[in-house]
C-alpha positions as CSV (number, residue, x, y, z in Angstrom):
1,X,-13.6,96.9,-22.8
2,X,-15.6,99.9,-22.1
3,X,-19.4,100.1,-21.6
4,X,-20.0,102.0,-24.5
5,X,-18.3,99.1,-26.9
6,X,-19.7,96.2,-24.9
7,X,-23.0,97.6,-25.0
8,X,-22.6,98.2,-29.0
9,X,-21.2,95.3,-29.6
10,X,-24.4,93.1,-28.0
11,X,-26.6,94.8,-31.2
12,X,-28.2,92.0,-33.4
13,X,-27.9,93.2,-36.8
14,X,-23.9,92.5,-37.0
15,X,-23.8,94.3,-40.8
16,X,-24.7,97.5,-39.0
17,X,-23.2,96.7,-35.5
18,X,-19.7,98.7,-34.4
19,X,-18.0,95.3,-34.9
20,X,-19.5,94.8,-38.5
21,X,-18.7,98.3,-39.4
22,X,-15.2,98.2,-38.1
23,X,-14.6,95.0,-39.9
24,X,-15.1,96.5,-43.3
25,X,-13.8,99.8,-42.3
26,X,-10.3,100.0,-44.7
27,X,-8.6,103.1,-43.9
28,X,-8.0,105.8,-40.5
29,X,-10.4,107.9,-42.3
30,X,-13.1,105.5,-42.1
31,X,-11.7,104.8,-38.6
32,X,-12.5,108.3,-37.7
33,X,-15.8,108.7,-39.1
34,X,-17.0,105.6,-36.7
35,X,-15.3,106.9,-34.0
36,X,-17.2,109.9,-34.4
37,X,-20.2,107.6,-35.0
38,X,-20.4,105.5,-32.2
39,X,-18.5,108.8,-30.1
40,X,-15.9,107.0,-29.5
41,X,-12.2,108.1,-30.1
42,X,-10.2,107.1,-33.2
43,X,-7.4,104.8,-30.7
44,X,-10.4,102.9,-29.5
45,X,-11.3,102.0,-33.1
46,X,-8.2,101.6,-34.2
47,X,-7.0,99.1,-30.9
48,X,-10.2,97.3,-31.2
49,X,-9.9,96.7,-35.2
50,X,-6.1,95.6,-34.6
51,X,-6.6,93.6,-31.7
52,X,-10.0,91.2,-32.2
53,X,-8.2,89.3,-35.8
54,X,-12.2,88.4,-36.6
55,X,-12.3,92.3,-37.7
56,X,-9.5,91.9,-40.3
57,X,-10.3,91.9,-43.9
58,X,-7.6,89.7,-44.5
59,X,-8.9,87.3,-42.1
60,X,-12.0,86.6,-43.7
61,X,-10.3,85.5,-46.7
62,X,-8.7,82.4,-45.0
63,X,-10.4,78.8,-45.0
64,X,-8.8,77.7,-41.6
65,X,-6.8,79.1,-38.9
66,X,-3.7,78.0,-36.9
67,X,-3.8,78.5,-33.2
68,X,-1.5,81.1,-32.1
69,X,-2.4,81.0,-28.0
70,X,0.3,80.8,-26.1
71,X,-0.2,76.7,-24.8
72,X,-0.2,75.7,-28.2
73,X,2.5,77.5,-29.1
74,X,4.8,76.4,-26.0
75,X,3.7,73.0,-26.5
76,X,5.6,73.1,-30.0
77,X,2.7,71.7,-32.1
78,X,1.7,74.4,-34.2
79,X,3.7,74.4,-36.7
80,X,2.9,70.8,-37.5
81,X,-0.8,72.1,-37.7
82,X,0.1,75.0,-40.4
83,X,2.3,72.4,-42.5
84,X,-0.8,70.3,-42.7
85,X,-2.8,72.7,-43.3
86,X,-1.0,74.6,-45.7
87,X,-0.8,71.7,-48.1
88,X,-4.6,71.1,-47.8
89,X,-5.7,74.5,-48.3
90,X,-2.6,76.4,-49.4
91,X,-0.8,78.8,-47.4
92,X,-2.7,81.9,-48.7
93,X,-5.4,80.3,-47.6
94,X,-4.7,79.5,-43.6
95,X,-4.2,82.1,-41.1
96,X,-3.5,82.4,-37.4
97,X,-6.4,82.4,-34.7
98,X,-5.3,83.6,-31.2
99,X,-6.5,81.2,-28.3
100,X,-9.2,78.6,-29.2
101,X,-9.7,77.6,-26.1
102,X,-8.3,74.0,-26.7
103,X,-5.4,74.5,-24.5
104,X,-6.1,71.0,-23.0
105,X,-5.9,69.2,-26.3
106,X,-3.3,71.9,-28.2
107,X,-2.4,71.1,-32.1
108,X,-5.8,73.2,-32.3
109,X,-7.2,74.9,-35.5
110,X,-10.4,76.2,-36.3
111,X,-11.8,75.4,-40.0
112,X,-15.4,75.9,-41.2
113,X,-16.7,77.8,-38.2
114,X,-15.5,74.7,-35.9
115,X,-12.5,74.4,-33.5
116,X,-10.4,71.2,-33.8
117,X,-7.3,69.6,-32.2
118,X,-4.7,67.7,-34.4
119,X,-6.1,64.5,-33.8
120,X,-9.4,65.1,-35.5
């Protein structure tokens, strides 16, 4: 990450921080306008928006999220996971998290804020 986005990132006020604006930024238009914001170019708003998934619009509309790191997925358990989910929630309303850093435990998916393995 480069100094300029780690250092903007780090602001308090997340509504009017790069992330929060990137978050709700819906087209390459927008993109550019930040970019020209923050002096930054478009492919580093554009990279950043597609690779964090918190930045996603469509991500804040889900109620849990699936694991999608790689242990989880080689251990085989994930799917498991989203089948459980899916009829709790519904499947519009569970998406995919990458890595949440319950390799150890795997079957892991975050709900409410809070990360959990399968067991729990």
């Amino acid at each position: 990450m480069s100094r300029n986005i780690s250092l903007l990132s780090g602001k308090k006020d997340d509504k009017n921080s790069l992330f929060g604006k990137i978050s709700v930024s819906p087209t390459e238009a927008s993109d550019s306008q930040l970019a020209a914001e923050y002096n930054l170019g478009v492919s580093t708003v554009h990279s950043t928006k597609s690779f964090y998934d918190f930045l996603s619009e469509d991500f804040k509309s889900k109620k849990a999220y699936v694991c999608s790191g790689s242990a989880c997925l080689c251990r085989g358990t994930q799917g498991v996971v989203a089948d459980k989910l899916n009829q709790k929630f519904g499947e519009e309303n569970v998406g995919e998290m990458i890595c949440l850093g319950r390799c150890y435990e795997n079957s892991a998916f975050n709900y409410n804020g809070e990360n959990y393995s399968g067991d729990d």
